[in-house]
C-alpha positions, -999 to 999 in steps of 0.1 A, spaced: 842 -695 826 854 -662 807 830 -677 774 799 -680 801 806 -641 810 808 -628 782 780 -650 766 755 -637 796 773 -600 793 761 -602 750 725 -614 760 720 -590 789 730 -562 765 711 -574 734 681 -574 761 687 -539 769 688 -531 730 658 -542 726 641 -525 752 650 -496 742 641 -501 708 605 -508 722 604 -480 743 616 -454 716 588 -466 695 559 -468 716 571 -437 725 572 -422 689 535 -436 687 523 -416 714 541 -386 702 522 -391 668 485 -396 687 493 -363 706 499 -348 672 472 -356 657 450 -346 687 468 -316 690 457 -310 651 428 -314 657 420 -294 685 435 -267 667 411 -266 637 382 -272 667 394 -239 679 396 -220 646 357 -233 639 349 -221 673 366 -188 660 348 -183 629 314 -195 646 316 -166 677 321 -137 649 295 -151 625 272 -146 662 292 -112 672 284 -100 635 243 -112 640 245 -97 674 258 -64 660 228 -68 634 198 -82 656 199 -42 672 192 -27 637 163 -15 626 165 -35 594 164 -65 608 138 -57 631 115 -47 605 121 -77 581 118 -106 613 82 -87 619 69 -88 580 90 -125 578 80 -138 614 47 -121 624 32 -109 590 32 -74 603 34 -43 581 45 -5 583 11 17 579 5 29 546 32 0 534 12 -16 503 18 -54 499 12 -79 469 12 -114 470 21 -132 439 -8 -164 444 8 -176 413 33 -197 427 
C-alpha cells in the first residue's frame, strides 16, 4: 500500500513538472513575439518620425518665395517679366 502512494505521489509530481515546463515555455514564446512586435513598432515609430519632419521641413518651404516661383516655371511654364528663357532642343 505505502509503494502504491508513493508510486501515484512520483507520477502526480512528474505531471506537475511537466506542466510547468510547458507553461514556462509557451510562455517564453510569447514573451519573444511581444518582443519582436514591440521592435518593430518601434522602428514604425522612428519612420513615422523622420517622415513628419521631412513634411514639417517642406511645409516650412512651400511658404517661400523660392519655391513658389520654381513650382510656377516647373508646373505651369510661367515666367517673371523681362526673365529671358532658352531651351536647349538639343536633347
Amino acid at each position: 500500500m505505502k509503494r502504491n502512494k508513493k508510486w501515484c505521489r512520483n507520477l502526480l509530481i512528474g505531471i506537475i513538472a511537466c506542466y510547468a515546463i510547458f507553461t514556462i515555455i509557451n510562455q517564453q514564446r510569447t514573451l519573444n513575439q511581444y518582443t519582436q512586435n514591440s521592435q518593430e513598432l518601434a522602428s514604425q515609430i522612428q519612420e513615422q518620425k523622420e517622415i513628419k519632419e521631412e513634411l514639417a521641413k517642406k511645409k516650412d518651404d512651400v511658404n517661400s518665395k523660392e519655391f513658389i516661383e520654381d513650382s510656377a516655371r516647373e508646373k505651369l511654364d510661367m515666367y517673371l517679366p523681362n526673365e529671358k528663357v532658352y531651351l536647349d532642343k538639343g536633347m
